[in-house]
N, C-alpha and C positions, 0 to 999 in steps of 0.2 A: 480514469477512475472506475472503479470496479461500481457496480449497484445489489445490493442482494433485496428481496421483500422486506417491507417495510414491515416491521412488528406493529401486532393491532391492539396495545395493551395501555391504560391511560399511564400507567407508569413511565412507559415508551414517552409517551404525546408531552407528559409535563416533563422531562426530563429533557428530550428535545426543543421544546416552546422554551426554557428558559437557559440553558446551557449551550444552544447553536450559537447565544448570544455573548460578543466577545464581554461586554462589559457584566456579565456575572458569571462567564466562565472563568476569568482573571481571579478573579477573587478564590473560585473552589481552586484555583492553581497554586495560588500564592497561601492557601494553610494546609497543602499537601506536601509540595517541594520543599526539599531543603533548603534552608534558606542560601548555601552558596550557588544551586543551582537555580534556584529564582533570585538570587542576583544578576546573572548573567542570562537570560532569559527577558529577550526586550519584549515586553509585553503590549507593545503600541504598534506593535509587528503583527500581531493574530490574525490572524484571519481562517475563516470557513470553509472547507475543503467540500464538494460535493462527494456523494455516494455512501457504500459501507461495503466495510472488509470481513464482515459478521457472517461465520457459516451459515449456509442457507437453514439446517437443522438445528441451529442453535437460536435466529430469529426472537422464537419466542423467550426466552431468556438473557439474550442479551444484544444491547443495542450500544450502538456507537457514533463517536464526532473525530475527525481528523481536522486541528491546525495548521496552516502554514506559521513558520514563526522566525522568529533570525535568534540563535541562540551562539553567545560569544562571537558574533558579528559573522557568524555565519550562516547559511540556511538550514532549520531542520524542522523536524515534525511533531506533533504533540496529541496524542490519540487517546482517547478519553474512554473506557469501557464501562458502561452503567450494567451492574451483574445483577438482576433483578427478578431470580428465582428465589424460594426462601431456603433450601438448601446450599449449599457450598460445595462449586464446583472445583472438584479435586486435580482435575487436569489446568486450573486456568492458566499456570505459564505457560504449557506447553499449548494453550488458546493463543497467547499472545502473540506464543512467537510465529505461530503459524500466520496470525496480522498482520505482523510487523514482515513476513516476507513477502505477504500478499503489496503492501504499501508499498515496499523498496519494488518490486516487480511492476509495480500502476508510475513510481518515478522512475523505472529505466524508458518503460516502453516511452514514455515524456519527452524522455532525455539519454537518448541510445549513446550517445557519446560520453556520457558521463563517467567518470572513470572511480568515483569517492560517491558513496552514499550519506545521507543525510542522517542525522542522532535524529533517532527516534523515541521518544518521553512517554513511556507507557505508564496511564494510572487507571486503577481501576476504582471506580464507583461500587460499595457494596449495600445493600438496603437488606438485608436477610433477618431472619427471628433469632439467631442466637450468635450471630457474629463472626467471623473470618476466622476459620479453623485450620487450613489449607496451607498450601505451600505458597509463598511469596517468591521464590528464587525460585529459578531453572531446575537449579543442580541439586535440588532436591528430590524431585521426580526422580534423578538416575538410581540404577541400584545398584552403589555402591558405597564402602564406608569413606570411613576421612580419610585414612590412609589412600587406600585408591584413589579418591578424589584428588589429594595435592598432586600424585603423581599423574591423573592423566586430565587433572584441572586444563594445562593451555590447552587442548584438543578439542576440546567439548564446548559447547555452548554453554554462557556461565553469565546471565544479568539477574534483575530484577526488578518487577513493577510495584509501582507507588499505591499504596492502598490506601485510600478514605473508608473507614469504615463506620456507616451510621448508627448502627448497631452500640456499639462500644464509644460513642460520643455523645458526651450528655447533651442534653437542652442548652442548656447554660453555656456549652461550650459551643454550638450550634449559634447560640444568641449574638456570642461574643465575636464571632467571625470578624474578620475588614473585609467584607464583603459585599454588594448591595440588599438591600432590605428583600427583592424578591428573591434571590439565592437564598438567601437564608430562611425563608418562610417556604421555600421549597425543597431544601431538604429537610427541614422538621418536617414537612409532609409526606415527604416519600420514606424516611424514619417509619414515621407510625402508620403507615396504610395498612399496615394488615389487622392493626386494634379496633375491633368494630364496637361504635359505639365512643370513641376517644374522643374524637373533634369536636362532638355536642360538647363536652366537657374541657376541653381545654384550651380550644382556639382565641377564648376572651382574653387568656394572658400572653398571648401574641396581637394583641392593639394594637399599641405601638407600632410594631413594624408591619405592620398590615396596611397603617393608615402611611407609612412613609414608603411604602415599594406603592401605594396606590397612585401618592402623590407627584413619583417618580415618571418619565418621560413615558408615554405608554403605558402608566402604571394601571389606568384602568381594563386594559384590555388583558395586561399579563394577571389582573389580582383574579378575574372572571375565569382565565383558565384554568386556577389553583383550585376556584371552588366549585368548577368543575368537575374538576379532580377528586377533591372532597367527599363531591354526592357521588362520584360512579364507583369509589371504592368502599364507603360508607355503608350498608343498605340499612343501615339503623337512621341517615338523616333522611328526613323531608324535604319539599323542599321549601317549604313555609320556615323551617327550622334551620335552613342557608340562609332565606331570607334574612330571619332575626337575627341569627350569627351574625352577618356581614352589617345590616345596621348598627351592632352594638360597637362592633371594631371597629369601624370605618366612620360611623356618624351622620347622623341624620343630611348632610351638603348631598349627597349620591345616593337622594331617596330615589330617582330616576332610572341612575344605571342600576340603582338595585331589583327595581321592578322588572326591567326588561331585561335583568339577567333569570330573575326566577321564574318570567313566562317563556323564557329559553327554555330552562328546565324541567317544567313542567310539559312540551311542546317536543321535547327529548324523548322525556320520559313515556310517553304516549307512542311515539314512533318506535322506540324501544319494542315492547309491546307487540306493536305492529310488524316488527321485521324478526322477534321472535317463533312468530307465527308462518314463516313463510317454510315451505317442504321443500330441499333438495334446488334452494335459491330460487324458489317462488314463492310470492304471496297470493291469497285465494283471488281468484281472475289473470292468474298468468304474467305471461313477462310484461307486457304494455304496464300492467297493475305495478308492477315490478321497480321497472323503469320510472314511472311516476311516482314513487314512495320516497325511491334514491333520490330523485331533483329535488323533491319537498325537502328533506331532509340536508341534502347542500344547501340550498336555498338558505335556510335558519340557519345552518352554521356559521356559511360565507356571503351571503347576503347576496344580491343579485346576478346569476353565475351569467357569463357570456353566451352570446348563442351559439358556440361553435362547443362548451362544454355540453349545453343542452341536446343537441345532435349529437355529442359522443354516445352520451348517455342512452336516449333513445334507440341507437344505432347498434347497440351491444347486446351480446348474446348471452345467455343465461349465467356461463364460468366467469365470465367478466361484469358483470351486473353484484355479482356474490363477492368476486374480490373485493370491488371499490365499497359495497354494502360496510362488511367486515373492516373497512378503513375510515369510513366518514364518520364515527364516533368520538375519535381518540389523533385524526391527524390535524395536526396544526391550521396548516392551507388546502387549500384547494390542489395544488399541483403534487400534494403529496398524496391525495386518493388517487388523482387520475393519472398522473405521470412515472407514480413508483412503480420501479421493476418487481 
């Protein structure tokens, strides 16, 4: 499996954090596909594929998840593209397909014997300000008319990727998902991230599902990384103003985790601050300084790190102190600062 840099964008981190996960990536599956092809699409198949097939220069724009799957009781693949620029990128088929050869290329070297490729399920993810204007097919890209096109149609390369598009999907239709409660309160929030100033105002009438993804398996720790979310895309919230939010929706039972999620925040946002400040991947006193700003700050994320992470850390030199910096914000785990390519 291929690895590219880990995107360092909270949009990355929540899209990740809730979609690596089979039991709400099922759901965004099951209101994209057709329904004949999510009938035949066994879904208690999924599983997690490591890495990413995502151009190194394209990173910060767009991020990705590859599925194992068995579709019509055969094996194939289900690759999931979050496009997460506010423009509309015009090439994205011919993104795709350059994916999708990178994937069949990561399952020959696998499988050198294998003589049939595996269907590959391209959807793409779009969260942009004015909605998917672009091409969906291939064979739109080429330049040619329809005429042209029938006649040298079998030659050429000729699919097309599934588009979710958040943009063009109301709330209400967002609401209505079969989905689970944190899918769905995480695409309304990947929806509105770039309305600043929105969530103080309208997060009350997402209760409901706020208090049922909370009450869900984990659901504490996935609602903490939504609001999150919230405040690093936000800069109109507080975080006094997370605080009340998440009281009001949730309900005074998780006055606890509500507290020691807003001295997270507050404890964030301080370090923020702190690694703003630093010149050309230092902060004032040098790398040692350096070095101990980055543990403090895993430390709060991930809470008591190993002592073999603690000697990486210490043991690292300036360009490498700055990547993991640039990652401890917005990466889920631990092993996605230290271990991403």
């Amino acid at each position: 499996m291929l690895g590219a840099p880990m995107s360092n964008t909270p949009h990355d981190s929540l899209f990740k954090a809730t979609f690596s996960q089979v039991e709400h990536v099922e759901g965004e599956l099951r209101a994209v596909l057709p329904a004949g092809v999510a009938a035949r699409l066994d879904f208690t198949s999924l599983e997690l594929c490591p890495g990413s097939f995502v151009d190194e220069d394209l990173a910060a724009r767009h991020t990705d998840l590859l599925f194992n799957a068995r579709f019509g009781g055969r094996p194939a693949l289900v690759y999931l593209l979050f496009e997460h620029q506010s423009t509309v990128d015009a090439q994205m088929p011919f993104r795709i397909l350059r994916y999708m050869v990178k994937i069949w290329d990561a399952h020959l070297a696998k499988y050198p014997d294998a003589v049939r490729l595996p269907v590959i399920l391209p959807v793409v993810l779009h969260h942009g300000e004015r909605g998917w204007s672009a091409a969906v097919a291939f064979e739109e890209l080429l330049d040619v008319d329809a005429d042209l096109l029938a006649e040298v149609g079998p030659y050429v390369p000729r699919f097309r990727f599934l588009l979710d598009d958040l943009e063009l999907t109301t709330d209400e239709a967002i609401r209505a998902r079969a989905m689970s409660a944190l899918g769905r309160f995480a695409l309304w929030c990947l929806k509105h991230a770039r309305r600043q100033g929105f969530f103080k105002h309208e997060l009350g009438g997402w209760g409901q599902i706020i208090r049922e993804a909370w009450r869900a398996p984990h659901g504490g720790a996935a609602v903490q990384t939504i609001f999150r979310y919230v405040f690093d895309v936000d800069d109109q919230l507080t975080v006094d103003e997370i605080k009340e939010l998440l009281a009001k929706s949730v309900g005074p039972e998780i006055e606890e985790e509500i507290v020691t999620l807003s001295d997270r925040l507050r404890e964030e946002g301080r370090i923020k601050g702190e690694l703003r400040g630093r010149v050309e991947g230092r902060v004032e006193g040098g790398l040692k300084t350096h070095a101990e700003v980055l543990i403090k700050l895993l430390t709060l994320r991930f809470g008591k790190l190993p002592e073999a992470a603690v000697a990486r850390v210490r043991g690292a030199d300036v360009a490498q102190l700055d990547r993991w910096t640039d990652r401890v914000l917005t990466a889920p785990t631990l092993g996605h600062v230290l271990d991403a390519a």
